[in-house]
C-alpha positions, 0 to 999 in steps of 0.5 A: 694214187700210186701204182703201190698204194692201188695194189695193198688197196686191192688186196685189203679188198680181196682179203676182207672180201674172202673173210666175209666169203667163208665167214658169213657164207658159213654162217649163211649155211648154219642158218638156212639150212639148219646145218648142225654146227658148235660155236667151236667149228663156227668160230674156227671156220671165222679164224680159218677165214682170216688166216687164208686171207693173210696167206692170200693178200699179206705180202702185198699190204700186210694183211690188215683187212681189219680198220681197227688193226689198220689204226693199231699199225697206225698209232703203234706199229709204225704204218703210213697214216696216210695210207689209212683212209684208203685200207679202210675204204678198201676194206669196208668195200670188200665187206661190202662185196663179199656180203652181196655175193654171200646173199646172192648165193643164199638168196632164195635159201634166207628168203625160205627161212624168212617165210618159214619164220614169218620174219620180216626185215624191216621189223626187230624180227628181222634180226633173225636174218640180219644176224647171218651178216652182221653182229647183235648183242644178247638181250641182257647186255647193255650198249656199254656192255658189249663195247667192252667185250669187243674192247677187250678182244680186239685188244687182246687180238691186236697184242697177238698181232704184234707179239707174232710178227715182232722180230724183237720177239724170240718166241715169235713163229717164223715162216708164214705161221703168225697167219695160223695164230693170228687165225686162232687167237680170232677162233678161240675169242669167238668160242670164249666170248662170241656168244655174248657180242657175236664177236665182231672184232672188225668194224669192216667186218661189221659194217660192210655187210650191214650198208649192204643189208640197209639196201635190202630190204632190212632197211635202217632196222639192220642198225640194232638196237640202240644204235648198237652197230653203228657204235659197238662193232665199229668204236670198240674194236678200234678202241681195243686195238690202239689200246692192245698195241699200247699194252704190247709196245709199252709193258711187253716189247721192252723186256725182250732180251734183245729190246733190253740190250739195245736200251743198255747199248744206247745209255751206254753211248749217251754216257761215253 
């Protein structure tokens, strides 16, 4: 691995590393210590979450910290494919790290709530525990259900994505502002459908967390029903993004001003 590549690796890890630092820590806190908080602030501490990241780590590896956007740059936006396995690695290792200092911090605070609950991991009521680290779907949505909830809003993410860092783009915000709507356009998919999927949006985000809860105590239980997250926080969002950037590069970007000269001087040079 070259001097480069170790660097973005280490970036995507400190960046998914802070996502799962603030997000899951705040999530943690609304939990266990009862802390009076709305979907609203929830969802902004989450989107707040990613944009810190992207300030942190963004010029060294772009600031993916997301496989699912990893895979949208792959297929769409022109990134190294190569370079794929090792942001994703590096990303599920963050999540990872981040969900073990989070519990580690929190430890006797879940393990009080756990008592006080009568919750014990390894049985569905353990959900009630898990659900600080990883996404569960409501009881009345079905598998195939809730993977085109995290379809769509990784989707719609990933046309944010493009649309705020595109400098075809005349509308596109300039000067470290697409982390601030990168950041918002996560907070309001987490008040608009959050309540339904728990908006993952991030299979990193997802299942490093979960690999961490499987060898604590939660076991295989911490899977979901259904096998729901190893499929639904993982495929949907990677579906959404390639499907988002499809959108974007195909029924968007083309009918920029500039996009359109560049088409009309290029016909103009076939023809002369």
């Amino acid at each position: 691995m070259s001097k480069t590549l170790w660097g973005e690796c280490l970036a995507e890890f400190f960046g998914t590393f802070i996502l799962i630092f603030i997000g899951v820590g705040t999530v943690a806190a609304m939990v266990t210590a009862d802390i009076s908080m709305s979907f609203w602030e929830l969802s902004i501490a989450w989107g707040i979450a990613v944009m810190i990241a992207i300030y942190v780590v963004g010029s060294i590896s772009g600031g993916h910290i997301n496989p699912a956007v990893t895979i949208g740059l792959g297929v769409w936006g022109g990134f190294d494919k190569r370079k794929i396995p090792h942001y994703i690695a590096s990303q599920v290792i963050g999540a990872f790290a981040g969900a073990a200092v989070v519990y580690g911090l929190f430890r006797n605070a879940i393990i009080n709530f756990e008592n006080t609950n009568e919750i014990v991991r390894s049985t569905e009521s353990g959900w009630a525990s898990a659900g600080i680290f990883s996404t569960y779907p409501k009881p009345y949505l079905s598998t195939m259900e809730a993977l085109f909830v995290e379809i769509a809003i990784t989707a719609f993410l990933m046309i944010v994505i493009f649309a705020v860092t595109d400098k075809k783009n005349g509308a596109a915000p300039t000067a470290g502002l697409p982390a601030v709507a990168i950041g918002l356009t996560i907070a309001i998919c987490g008040i608009s459908f959050g309540p339904l999927t728990g908006f993952a949006m991030n299979p990193a985000r997802d299942l490093g967390p979960r690999i961490f809860m499987m060898i604590s105590g939660w076991e295989t239980n911490v899977i979901g029903p259904q096998l729901y997250g190893l499929i639904v926080p993982i495929f949907g969002p990677i579906i959404g993004a390639v499907l988002g950037g499809g959108i974007y590069k195909k029924l968007i970007a083309p009918y920029f001003p500039v996009a359109k000269q560049e088409s009309m001087d290029k016909d103009y040079k076939k023809v002369s």
